[in-house]
C-alpha positions as a Markdown table, in Angstrom:
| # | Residue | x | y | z |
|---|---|---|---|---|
| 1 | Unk | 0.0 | 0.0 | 0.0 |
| 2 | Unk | 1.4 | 3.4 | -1.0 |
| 3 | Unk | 2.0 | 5.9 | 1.7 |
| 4 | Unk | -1.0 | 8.2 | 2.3 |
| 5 | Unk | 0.5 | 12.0 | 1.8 |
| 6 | Unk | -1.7 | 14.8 | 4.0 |
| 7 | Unk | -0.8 | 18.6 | 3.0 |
| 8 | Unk | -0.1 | 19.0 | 6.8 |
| 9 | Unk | 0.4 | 15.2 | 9.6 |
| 10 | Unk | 0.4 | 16.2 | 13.3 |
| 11 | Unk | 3.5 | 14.6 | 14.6 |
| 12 | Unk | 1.5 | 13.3 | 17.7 |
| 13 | Unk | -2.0 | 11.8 | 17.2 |
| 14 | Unk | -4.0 | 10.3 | 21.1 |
| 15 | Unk | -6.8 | 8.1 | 20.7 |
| 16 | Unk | -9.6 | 7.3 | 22.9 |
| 17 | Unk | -10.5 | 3.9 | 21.6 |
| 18 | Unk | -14.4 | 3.9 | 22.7 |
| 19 | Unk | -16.9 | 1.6 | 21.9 |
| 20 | Unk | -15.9 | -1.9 | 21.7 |
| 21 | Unk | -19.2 | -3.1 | 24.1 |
| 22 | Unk | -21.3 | -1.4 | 22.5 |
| 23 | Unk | -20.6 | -2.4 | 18.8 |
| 24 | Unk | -21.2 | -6.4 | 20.4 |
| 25 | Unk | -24.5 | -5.3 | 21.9 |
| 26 | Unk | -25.8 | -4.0 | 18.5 |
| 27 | Unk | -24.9 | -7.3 | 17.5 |
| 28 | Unk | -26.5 | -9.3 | 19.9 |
| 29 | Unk | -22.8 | -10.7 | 20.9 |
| 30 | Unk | -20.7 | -10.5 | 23.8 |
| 31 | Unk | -18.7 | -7.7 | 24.9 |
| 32 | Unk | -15.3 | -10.1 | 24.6 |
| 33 | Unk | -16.1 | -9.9 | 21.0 |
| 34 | Unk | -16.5 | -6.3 | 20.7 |
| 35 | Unk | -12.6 | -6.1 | 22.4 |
| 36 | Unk | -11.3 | -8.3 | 19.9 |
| 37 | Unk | -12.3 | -7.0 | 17.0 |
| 38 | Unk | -11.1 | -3.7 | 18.4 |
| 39 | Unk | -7.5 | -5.7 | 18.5 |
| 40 | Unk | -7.9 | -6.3 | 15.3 |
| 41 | Unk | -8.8 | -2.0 | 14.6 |
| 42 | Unk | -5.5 | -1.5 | 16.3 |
| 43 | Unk | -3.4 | -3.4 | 14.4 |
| 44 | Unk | -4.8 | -1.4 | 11.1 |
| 45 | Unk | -4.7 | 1.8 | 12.7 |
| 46 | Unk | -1.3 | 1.3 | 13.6 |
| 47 | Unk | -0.3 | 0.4 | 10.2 |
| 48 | Unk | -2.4 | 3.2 | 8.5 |
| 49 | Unk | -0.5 | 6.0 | 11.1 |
| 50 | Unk | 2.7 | 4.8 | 10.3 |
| 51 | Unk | 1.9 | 5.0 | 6.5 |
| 52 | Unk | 0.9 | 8.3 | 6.5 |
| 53 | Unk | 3.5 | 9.7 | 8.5 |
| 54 | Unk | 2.7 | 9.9 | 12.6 |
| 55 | Unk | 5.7 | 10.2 | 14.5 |
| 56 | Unk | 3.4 | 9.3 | 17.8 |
| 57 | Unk | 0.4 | 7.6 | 18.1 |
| 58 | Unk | -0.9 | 7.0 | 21.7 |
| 59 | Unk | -3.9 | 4.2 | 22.3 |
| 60 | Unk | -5.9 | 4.8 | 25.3 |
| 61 | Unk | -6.1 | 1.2 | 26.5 |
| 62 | Unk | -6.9 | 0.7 | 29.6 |
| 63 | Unk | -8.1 | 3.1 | 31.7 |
| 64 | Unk | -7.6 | 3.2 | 35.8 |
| 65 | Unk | -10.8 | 3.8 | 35.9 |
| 66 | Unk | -11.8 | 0.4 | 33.8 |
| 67 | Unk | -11.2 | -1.7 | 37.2 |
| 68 | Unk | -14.7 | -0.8 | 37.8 |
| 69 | Unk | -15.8 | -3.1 | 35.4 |
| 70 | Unk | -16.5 | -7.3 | 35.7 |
| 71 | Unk | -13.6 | -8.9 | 36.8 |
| 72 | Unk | -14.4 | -11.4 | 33.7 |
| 73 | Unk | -14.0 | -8.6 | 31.4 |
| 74 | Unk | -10.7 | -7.1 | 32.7 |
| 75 | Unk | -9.0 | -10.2 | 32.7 |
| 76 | Unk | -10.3 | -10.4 | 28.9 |
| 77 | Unk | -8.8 | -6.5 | 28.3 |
| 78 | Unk | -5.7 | -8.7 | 29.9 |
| 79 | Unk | -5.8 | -11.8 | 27.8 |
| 80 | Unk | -6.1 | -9.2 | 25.0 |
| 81 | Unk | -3.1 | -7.2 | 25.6 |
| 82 | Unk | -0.7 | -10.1 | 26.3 |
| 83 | Unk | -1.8 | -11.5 | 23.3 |
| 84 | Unk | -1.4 | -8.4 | 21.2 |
| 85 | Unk | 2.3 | -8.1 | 22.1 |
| 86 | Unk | 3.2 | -11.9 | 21.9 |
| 87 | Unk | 1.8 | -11.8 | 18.5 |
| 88 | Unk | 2.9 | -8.3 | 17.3 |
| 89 | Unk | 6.0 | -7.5 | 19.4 |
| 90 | Unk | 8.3 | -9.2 | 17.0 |
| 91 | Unk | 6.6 | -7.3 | 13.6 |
| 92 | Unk | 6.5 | -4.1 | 15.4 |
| 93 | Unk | 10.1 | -4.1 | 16.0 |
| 94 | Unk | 11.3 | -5.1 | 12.3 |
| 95 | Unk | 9.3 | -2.6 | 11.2 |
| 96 | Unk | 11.1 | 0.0 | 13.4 |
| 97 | Unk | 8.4 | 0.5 | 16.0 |
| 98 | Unk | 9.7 | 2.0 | 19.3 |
| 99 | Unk | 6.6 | 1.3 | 22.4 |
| 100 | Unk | 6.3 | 3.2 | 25.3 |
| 101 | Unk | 3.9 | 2.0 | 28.1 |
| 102 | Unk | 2.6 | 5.1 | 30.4 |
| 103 | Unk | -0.1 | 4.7 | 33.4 |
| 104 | Unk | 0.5 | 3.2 | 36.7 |
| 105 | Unk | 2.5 | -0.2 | 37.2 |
| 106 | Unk | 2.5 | -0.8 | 40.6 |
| 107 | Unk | -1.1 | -2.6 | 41.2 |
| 108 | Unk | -0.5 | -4.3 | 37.9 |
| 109 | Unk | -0.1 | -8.2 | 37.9 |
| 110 | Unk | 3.4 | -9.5 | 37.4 |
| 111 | Unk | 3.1 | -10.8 | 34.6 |
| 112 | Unk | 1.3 | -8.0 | 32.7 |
| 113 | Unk | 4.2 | -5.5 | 33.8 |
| 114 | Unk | 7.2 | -7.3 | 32.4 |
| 115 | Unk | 5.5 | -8.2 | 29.3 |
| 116 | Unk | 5.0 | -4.5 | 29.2 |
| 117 | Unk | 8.6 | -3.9 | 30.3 |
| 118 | Unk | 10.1 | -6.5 | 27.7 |
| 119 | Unk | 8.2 | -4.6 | 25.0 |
| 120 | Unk | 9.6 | -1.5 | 26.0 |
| 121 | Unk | 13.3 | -2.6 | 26.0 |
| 122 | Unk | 13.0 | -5.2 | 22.6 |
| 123 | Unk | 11.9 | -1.5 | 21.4 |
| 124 | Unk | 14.0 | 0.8 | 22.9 |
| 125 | Unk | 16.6 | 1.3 | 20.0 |
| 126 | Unk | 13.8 | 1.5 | 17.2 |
| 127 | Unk | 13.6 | 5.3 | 15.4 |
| 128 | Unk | 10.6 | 4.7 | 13.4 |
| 129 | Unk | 7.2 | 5.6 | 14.8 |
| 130 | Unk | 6.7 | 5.7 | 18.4 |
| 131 | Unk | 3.9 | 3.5 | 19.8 |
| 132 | Unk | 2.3 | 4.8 | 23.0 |
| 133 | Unk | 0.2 | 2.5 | 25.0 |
| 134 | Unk | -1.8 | 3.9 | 27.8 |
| 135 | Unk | -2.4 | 0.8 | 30.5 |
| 136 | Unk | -4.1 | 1.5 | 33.8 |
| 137 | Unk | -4.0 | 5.2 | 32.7 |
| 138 | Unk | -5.6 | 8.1 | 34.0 |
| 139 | Unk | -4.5 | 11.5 | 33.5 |
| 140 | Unk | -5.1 | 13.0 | 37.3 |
| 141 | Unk | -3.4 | 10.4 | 39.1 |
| 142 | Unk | -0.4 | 10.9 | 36.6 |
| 143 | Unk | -0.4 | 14.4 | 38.1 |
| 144 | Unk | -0.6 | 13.2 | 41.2 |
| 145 | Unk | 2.1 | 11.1 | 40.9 |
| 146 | Unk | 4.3 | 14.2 | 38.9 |
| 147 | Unk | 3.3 | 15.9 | 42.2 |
| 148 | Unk | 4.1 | 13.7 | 45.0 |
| 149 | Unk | 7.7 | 13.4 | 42.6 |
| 150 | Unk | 8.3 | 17.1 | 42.9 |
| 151 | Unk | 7.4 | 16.9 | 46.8 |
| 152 | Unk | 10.0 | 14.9 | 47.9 |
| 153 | Unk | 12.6 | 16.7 | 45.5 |
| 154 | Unk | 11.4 | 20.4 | 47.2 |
| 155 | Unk | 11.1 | 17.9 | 50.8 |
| 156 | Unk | 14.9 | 17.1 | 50.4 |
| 157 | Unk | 15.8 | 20.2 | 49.4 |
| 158 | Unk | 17.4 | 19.5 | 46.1 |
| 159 | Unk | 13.9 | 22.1 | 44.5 |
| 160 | Unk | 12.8 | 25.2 | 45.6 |
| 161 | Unk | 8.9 | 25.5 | 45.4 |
| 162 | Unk | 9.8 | 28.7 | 42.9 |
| 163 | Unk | 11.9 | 26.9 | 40.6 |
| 164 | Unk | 8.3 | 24.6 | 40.1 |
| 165 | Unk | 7.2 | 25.3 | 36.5 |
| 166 | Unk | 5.4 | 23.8 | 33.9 |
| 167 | Unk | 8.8 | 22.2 | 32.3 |
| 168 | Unk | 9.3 | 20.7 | 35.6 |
| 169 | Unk | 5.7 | 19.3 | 35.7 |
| 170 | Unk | 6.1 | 17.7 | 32.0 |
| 171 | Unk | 9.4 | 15.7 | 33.0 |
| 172 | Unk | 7.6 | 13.8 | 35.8 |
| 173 | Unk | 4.8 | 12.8 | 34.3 |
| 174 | Unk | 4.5 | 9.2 | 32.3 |
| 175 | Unk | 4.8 | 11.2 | 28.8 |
| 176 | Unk | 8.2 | 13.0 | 29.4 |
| 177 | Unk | 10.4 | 13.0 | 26.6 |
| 178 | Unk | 6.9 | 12.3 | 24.3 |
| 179 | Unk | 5.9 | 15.9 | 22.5 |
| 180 | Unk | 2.1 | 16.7 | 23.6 |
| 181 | Unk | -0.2 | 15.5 | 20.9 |
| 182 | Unk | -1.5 | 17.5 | 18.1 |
| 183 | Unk | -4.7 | 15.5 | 17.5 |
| 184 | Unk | -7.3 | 13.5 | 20.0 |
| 185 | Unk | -9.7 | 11.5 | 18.4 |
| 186 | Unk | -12.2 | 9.6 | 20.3 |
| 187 | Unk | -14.8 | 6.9 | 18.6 |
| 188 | Unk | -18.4 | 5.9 | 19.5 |
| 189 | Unk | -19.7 | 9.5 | 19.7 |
| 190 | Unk | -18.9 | 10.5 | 23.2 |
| 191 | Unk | -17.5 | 13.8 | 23.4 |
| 192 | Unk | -15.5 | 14.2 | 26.4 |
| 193 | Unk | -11.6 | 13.3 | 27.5 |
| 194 | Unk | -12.7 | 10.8 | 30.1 |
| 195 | Unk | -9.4 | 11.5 | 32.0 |
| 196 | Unk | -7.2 | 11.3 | 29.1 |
| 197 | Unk | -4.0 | 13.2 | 28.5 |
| 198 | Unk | -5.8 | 16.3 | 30.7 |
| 199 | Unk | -2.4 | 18.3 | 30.9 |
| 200 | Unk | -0.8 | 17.2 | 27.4 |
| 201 | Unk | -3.9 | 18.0 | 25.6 |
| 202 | Unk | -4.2 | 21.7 | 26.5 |
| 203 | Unk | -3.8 | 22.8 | 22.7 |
| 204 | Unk | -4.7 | 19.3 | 21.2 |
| 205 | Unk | -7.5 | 19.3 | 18.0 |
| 206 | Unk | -10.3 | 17.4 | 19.5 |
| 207 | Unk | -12.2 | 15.3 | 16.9 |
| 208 | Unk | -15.2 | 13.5 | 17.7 |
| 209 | Unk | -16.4 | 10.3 | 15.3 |
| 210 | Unk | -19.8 | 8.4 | 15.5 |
| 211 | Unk | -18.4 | 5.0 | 14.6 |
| 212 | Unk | -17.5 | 2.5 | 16.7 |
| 213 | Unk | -13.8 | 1.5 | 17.4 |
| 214 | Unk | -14.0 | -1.9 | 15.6 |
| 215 | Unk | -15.8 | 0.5 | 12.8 |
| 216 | Unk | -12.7 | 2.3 | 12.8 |
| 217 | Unk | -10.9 | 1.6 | 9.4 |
| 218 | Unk | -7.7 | 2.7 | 7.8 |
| 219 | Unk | -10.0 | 4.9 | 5.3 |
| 220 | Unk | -11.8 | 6.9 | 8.0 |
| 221 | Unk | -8.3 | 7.5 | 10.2 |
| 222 | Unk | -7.2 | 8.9 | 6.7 |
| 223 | Unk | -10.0 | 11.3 | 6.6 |
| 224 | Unk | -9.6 | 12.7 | 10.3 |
| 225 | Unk | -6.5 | 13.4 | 9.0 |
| 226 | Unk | -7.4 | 15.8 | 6.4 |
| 227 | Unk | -10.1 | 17.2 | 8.6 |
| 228 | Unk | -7.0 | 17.8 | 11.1 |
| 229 | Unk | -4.9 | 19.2 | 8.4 |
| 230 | Unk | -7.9 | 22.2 | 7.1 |
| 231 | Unk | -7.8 | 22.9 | 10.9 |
| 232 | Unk | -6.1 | 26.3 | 11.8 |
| 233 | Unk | -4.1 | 26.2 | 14.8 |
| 234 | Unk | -3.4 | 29.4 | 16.9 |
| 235 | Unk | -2.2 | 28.8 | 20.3 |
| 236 | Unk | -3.6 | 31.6 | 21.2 |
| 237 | Unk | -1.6 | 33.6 | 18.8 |
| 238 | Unk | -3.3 | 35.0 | 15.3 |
| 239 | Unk | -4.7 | 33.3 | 12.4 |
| 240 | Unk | -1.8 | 32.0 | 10.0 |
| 241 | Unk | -4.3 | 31.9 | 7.6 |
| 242 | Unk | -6.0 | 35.8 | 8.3 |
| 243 | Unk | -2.1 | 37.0 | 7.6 |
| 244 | Unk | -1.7 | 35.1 | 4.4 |
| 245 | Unk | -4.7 | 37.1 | 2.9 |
| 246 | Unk | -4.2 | 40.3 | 4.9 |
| 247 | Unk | -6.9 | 40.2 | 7.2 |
C-alpha cells in the first residue's frame, strides 16, 4: 500500500479507543467480541498512522478507571493485551516500531508488567514511529504522581517551590520526553476526554467520530487526518491563515 500523503500530519495523534461493548450489543454478541475485534482495529490503525507519516500515536487502553468493570472482562482486556504483544511485538520491532507503556504499574499483575517492560526494551533502539500505549492510565493520578515526585525533591531540598514550573511538571509525568499530541480522536460518539492526557492536551484538535472503534478503518483514520490538516491552529496567537490574505 502506497504511503498516504496529507498537506499537513500532526506529529503526535492520542486516541480514545471507545466503543468496543457497544458495537457487540448492536450485534447481539458478547462484549469479549467487541474487544477483539477492536484488536484487530489497532493493528490497522497502527499500520495506516505509520503509512501516512505519525511520529506518535498513543492508544488509550486501559483506563484506571476500567477496574470498575467485571472482573471477567478485565481479565479479557488482559488476555487481549498479552496476546497483542506476543503476536505483534516481533513485527513491530522489524518494522522500526519503538513502544512506550505510560499509566500506573505498581497494582499491575506481574506478569502483565514485564510483558510490558520486555516490550519496551525489545523496542528501545527502534527510530521509526513511536507507539504509546496507555495501560491503567488516568490523567489526574499521573499528576498526582508528577506531584508527589516534585514533593520529595522540594522535601529534600534539592527544589525550591519557585523553581516549580510547567517544564518541571512535563518531565515527571509518564509522557516526558513524548511531545504533547496534536490530534485527540475519540470513537463511538462521546465527546468528552474521560481522563485522558488532561495536561498534554491543553492545545490538542479534539475530533469526535460516530463510529464504533472496531468500525474504525484505515479509510476513515485517513480522513480525520485531512479534517486535522484544514484545521487552523493558533495557540492563542493569530490566524496563519488571516495574515496570508491580509486580514
Amino acid at each position: 500500500m502506497s504511503t498516504v500523503q496529507h498537506r499537513i500530519v500532526p506529529q503526535h495523534v492520542a486516541i480514545i479507543m471507545d466503543g468496543n461493548g457497544r458495537w457487540a450489543n448492536a450485534r447481539g454478541l458478547p462484549r469479549t467480541f467487541g474487544h477483539r475485534k477492536g484488536v484487530e482495529t489497532v493493528r490497522e490503525t497502527v499500520k495506516a498512522a505509520g503509512e501516512a507519516g505519525v511520529s506518535f500515536l498513543t492508544l488509550f487502553a486501559f483506563s484506571s478507571e476500567n477496574w470498575r468493570r467485571p472482573e471477567s472482562e478485565v481479565n479479557e482486556l488482559f488476555g487481549l493485551l498479552k496476546a497483542f504483544i506476543r503476536r505483534d511485538l516481533a513485527d513491530l520491532h522489524q518494522a522500526g516500531v519503538r513502544i512506550r507503556i505510560i499509566g500506573d504499574r505498581e497494582n499491575l499483575r506481574e506478569d502483565i508488567r514485564s510483558l510490558l517492560i520486555e516490550a519496551e526494551d525489545t523496542t528501545a533502539a527502534n527510530s521509526g514511529m513511536t507507539l504509546v500505549i496507555a495501560f491503567n492510565y488516568g490523567s489526574r493520578d499521573e499528576i498526582a504522581r508528577a506531584a508527589a515526585r516534585l514533593a520529595v525533591e522540594v522535601q529534600a531540598g534539592r527544589l525550591a517551590p519557585s523553581d516549580i514550573d510547567a517544564q518541571k511538571i512535563n518531565d515527571c509525568l509518564d509522557t516526558a520526553g513524548i511531545p504533547d499530541p496534536d490530534l485527540v480522536i475519540r470513537t463511538s460518539g462521546e465527546e468528552r476526554l474521560s481522563n485522558f492526557l488532561l495536561w498534554q492536551a491543553a492545545y490538542a484538535e479534539l475530533m469526535f467520530v460516530p463510529d464504533f472503534w472496531p468500525d474504525f478503518t484505515p479509510a476513515l483514520f485517513n480522513s480525520v487526518l485531512e479534517r486535522y490538516a484544514a484545521r487552523d491552529r493558533r495557540f492563542g496567537g493569530l490566524s496563519t491563515k488571516a495574515v496570508a490574505v491580509g486580514t
